[in-house]
Wavefront OBJ file of the C-alpha trace (Angstrom):
o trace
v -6.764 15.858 25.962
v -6.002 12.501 24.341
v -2.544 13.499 23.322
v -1.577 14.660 27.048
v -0.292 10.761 27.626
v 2.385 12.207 25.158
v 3.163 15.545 25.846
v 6.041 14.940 27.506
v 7.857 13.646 23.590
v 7.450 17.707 22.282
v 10.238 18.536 24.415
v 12.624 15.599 23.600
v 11.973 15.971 19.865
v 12.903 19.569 19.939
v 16.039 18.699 21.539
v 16.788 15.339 19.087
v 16.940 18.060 16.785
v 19.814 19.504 17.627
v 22.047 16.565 18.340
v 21.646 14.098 15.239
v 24.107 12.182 13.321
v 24.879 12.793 10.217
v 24.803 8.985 8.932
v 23.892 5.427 10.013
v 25.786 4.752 13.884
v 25.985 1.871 15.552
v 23.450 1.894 18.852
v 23.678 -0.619 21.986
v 19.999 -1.779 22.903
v 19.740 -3.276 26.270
v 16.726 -5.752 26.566
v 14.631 -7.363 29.758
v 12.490 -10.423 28.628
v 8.654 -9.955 28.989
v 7.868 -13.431 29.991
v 4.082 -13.523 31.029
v 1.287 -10.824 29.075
v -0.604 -10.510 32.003
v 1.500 -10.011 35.194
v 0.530 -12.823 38.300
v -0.860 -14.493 35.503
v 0.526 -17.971 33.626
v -2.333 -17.636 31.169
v -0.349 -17.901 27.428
v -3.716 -18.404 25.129
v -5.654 -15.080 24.376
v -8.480 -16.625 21.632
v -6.745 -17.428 18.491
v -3.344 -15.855 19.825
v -0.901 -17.870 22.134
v 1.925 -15.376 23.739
v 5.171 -16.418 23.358
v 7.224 -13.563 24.896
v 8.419 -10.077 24.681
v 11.009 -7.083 25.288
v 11.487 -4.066 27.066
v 14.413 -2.058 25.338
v 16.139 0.381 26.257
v 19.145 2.396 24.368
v 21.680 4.953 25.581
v 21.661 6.609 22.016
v 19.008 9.481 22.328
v 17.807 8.961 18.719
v 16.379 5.251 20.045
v 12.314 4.889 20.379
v 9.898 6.388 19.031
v 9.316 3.463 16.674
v 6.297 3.524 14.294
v 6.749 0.463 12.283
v 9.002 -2.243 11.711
v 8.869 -4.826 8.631
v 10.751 -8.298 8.899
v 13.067 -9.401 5.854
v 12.250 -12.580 4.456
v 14.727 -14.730 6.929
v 12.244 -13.232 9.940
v 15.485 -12.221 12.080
v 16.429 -9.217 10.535
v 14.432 -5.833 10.682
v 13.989 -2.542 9.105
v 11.421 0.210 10.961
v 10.953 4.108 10.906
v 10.556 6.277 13.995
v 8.491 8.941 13.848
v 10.817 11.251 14.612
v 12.310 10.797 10.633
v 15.011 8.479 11.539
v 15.795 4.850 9.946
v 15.988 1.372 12.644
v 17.358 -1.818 11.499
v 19.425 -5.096 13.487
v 18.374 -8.477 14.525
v 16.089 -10.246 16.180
v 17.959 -13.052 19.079
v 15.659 -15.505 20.575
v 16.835 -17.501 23.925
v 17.445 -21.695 23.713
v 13.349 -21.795 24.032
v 12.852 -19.222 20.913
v 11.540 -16.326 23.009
v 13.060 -13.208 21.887
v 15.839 -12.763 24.134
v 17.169 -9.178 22.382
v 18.181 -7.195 19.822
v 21.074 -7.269 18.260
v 23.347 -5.154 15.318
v 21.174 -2.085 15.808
v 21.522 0.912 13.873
v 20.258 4.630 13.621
v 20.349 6.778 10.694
v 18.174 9.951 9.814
v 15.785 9.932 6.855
v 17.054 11.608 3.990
v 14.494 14.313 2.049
v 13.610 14.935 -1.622
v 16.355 17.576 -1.217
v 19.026 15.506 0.109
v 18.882 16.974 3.471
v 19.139 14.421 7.114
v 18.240 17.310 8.844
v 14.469 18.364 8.282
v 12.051 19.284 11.092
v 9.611 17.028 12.840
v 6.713 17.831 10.731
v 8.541 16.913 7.395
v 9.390 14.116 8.347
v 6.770 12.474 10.669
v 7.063 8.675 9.112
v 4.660 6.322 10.744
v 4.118 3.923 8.011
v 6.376 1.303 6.234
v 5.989 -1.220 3.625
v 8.775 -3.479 1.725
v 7.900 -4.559 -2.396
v 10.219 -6.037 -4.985
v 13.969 -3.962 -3.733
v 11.805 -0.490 -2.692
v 11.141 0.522 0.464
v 7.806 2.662 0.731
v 7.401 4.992 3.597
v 4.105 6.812 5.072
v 4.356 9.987 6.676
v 2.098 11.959 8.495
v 1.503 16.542 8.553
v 3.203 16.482 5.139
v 0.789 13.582 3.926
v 2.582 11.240 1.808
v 4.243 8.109 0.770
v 7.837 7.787 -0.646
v 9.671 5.562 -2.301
v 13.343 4.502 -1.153
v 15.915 1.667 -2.481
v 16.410 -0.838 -0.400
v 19.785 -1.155 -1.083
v 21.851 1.797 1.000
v 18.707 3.183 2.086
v 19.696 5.065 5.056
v 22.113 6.854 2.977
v 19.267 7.246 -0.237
v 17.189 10.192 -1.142
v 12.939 9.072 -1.900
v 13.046 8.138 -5.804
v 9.579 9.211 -5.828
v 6.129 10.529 -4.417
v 3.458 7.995 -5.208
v -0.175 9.355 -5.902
v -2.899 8.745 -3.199
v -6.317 6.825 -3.759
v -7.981 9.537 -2.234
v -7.963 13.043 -1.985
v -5.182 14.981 0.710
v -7.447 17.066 1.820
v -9.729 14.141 3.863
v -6.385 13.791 5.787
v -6.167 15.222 9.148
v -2.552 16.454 10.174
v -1.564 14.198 12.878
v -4.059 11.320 11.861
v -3.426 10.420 8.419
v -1.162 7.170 6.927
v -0.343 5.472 9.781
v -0.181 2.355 8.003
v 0.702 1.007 4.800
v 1.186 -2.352 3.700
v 2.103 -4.703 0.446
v -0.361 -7.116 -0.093
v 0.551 -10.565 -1.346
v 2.127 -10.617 -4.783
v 0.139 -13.768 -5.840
v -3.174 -12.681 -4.389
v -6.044 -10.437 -5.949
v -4.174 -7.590 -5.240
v -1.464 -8.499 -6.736
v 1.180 -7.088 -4.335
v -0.442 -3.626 -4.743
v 0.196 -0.944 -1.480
v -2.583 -0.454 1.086
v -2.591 2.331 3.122
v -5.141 2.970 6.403
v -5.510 6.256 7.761
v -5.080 6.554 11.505
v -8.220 8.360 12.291
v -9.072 10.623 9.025
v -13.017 10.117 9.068
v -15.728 10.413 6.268
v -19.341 11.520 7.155
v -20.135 8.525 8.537
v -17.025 7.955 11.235
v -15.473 5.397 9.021
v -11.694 5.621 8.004
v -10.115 6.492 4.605
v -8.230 3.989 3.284
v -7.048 2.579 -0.030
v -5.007 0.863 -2.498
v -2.624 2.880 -3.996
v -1.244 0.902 -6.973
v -1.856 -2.533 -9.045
v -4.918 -3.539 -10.909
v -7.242 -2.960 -8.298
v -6.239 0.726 -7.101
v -8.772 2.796 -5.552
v -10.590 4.037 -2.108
v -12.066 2.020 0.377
v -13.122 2.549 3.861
v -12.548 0.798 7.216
v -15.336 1.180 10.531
v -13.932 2.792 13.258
v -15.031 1.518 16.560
v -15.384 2.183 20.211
v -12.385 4.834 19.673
v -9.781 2.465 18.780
v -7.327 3.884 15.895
v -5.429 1.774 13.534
v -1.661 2.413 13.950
v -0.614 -0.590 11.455
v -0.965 -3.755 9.546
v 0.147 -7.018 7.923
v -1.264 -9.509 5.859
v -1.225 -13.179 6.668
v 0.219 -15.733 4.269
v -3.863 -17.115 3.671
v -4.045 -13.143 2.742
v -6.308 -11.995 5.011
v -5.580 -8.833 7.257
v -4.763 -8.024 10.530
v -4.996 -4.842 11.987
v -3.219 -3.346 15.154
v -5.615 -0.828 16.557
v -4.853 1.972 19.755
v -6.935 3.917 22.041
v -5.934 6.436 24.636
v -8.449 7.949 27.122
v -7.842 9.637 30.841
v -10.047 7.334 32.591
v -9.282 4.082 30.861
v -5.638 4.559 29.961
v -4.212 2.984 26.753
v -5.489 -0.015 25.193
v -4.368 -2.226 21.921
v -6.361 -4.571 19.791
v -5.918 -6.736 16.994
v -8.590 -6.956 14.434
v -8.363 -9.558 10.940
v -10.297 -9.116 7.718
v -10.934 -11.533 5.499
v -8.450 -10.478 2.280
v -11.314 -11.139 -0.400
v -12.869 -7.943 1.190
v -10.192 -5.658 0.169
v -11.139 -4.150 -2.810
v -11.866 -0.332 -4.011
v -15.367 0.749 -2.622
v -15.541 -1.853 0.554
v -16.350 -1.225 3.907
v -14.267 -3.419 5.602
v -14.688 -4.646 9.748
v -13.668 -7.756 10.659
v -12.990 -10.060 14.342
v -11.165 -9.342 17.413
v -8.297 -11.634 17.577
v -7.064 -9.980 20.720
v -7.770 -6.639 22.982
v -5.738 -5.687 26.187
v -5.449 -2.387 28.174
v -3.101 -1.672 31.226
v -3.473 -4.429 33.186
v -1.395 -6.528 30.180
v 1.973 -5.639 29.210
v 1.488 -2.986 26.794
v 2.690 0.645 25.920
v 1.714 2.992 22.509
v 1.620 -0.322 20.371
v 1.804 1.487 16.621
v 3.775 -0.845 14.759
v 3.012 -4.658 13.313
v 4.502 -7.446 11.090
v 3.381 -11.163 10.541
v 6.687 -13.350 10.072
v 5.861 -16.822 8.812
v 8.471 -19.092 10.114
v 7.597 -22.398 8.045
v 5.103 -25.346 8.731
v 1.923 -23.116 9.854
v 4.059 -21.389 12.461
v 2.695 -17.693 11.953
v 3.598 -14.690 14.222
v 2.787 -11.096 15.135
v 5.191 -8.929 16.436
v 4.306 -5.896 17.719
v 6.347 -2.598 18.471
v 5.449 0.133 20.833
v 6.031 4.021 20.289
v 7.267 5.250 23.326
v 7.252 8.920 22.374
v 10.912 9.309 24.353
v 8.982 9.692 27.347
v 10.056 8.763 30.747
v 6.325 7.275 31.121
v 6.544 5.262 28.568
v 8.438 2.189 27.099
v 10.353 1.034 24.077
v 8.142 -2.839 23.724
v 8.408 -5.400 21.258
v 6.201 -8.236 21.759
v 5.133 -11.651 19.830
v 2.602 -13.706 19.368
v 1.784 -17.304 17.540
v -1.258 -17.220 15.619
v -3.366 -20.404 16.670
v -4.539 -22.940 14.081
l 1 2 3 4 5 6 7 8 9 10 11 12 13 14 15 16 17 18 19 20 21 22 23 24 25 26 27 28 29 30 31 32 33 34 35 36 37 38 39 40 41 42 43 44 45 46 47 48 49 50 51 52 53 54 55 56 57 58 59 60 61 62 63 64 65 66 67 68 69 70 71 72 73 74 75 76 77 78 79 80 81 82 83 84 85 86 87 88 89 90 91 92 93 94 95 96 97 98 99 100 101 102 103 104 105 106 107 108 109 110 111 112 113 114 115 116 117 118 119 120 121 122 123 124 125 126 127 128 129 130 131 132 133 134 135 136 137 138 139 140 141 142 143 144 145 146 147 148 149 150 151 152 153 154 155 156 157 158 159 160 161 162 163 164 165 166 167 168 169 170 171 172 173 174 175 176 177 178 179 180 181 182 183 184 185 186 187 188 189 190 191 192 193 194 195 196 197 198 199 200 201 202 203 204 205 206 207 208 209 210 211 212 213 214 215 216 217 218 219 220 221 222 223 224 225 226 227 228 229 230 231 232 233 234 235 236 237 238 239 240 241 242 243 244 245 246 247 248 249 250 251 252 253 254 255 256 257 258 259 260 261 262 263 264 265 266 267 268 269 270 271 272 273 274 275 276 277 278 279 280 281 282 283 284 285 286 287 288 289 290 291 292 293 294 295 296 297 298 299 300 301 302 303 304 305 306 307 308 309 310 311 312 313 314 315 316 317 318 319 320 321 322 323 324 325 326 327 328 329 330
């Protein structure tokens, strides 16, 4: 019952399937500004988080949506993500004469490449949901076949994983459609000392709290995160003070979909915690939101910090391709 929102993307993947290029294409994204969260509303401050504008995209290539994370290169313009259907996103960021994002620009599509070498594997193969970006490597989460690879950078659409890297916890806590839904480098010259954290979307212990974990560096090991009032953590970014923010999802008949961001203080994060932390922001329907599953913090210079958000749109007809931002208050 709470995937029925969706069921409509079984159909479409099936038939992405068929029709898939065999390398990276070019792909034409139309955009329409998002200029007010709420619509009929001028309100721009939502607690600590001040809107600043948004995107609804739209793409005539079939492969475009779906979109499960995105991660911002160090000049905060240009972008690589993952949809979840296996296939590679990157372009550009344009923002109008006010800096609201205006579009996206220099988009392109490529299919994931396999241990085997092969652009062509089925859904459940290749279900990436997760992505992370460390020192020229390109990590990737996936989902059903629970694991993170490792891809170059450099060429990666055209790049076969280099490796597998172990878990902090054991496979078998993972459920098949709920698993690493988020993984994330944390800051190189913090405790963790760059090391990859990975948050399961809603793989629960005894006690209803999430697996999670650090998965390399000096402090590897397990932790766990609460889980509450249904929400599900799709993805996350660390701020440049090195705390954590969380981008959290819940889908239900009667209340429709809701997001909600969540920071952690980044001293918590450490093997054995149970981590929770404060609302920075929660909206349902009546905001302009979709399937929000992917999140990056881009720090453009002198204390001007931002979230942008991605939404997973399932290549439904119901749903939308989303990309919105917001400035992190002082």
């Amino acid at each position: 019952m709470r995937r029925r929102f969706w069921l409509s993307a079984l159909c479409v993947s099936a038939a992405l399937a068929c029709g898939r290029p065999a390398v990276s294409e070019p792909s034409a994204v139309t955009s329409h500004q998002i200029t007010h969260f709420r619509p009929g509303s001028d309100q721009t401050t939502f607690g600590k988080l001040e809107f600043v504008g948004g995107l609804v995209m739209s793409s005539s290539n079939p492969l475009f949506g779906a979109w499960s994370s995105v991660r911002f290169l160090p000049d905060g313009r240009h972008f690589i993500g993952v949809l979840d259907t296996g296939d590679w996103i990157s372009g550009e960021i344009k923002r109008d004469d006010q800096g609201r994002l205006s579009g996206i620009d220099s988009v392109s599509l490529a299919p994931m490449i396999n241990a085997q070498g092969r652009n062509n594997s089925a859904k459940i193969r290749m279900d990436a949901e997760s992505l992370a970006i460390r020192d020229g490597k390109i990590y990737v989460g996936f989902e059903q076949r629970h694991r993170i690879d490792q891809y170059p950078l450099k060429d990666f659409s055209l790049s076969k994983p280099e490796r597998s890297l172990p878990l902090p916890f054991p496979k078998n806590v993972l459920r098949g459609n709920k698993s690493l839904e988020t993984v994330i480098a944390a800051p190189e010259h913090g405790p963790l000392a760059g090391g990859l954290v990975t948050i399961t979307e809603e793989s629960l212990d005894q006690d209803g709290n999430l697996y999670a974990g650090i998965v390399d560096g000096p402090m590897r090991g397990a932790f766990k995160v609460v889980r509450r009032d249904d929400f599900d953590v799709t993805d996350g970014a660390f701020l440049p003070d090195g705390d954590l923010v969380l981008l959290e999802r819940r889908f239900t008949l009667l209340g429709g979909v809701a997001m909600r961001l969540v920071r952690i203080k980044g001293d918590r994060v450490k093997p054995g915690a149970l981590l929770d932390g404060v609302t920075l922001l929660e909206a349902n329907y009546s905001a302009q939101i979709d399937n929000m599953e992917g999140l990056d913090v881009v720090d453009l210079g002198n204390g001007d910090v931002r979230l942008i958000l991605v939404s997973d749109d399932n290549h439904s007809f119901l749903q939308r391709n989303i990309m919105l931002e917001f400035r992190l208050m002082p």
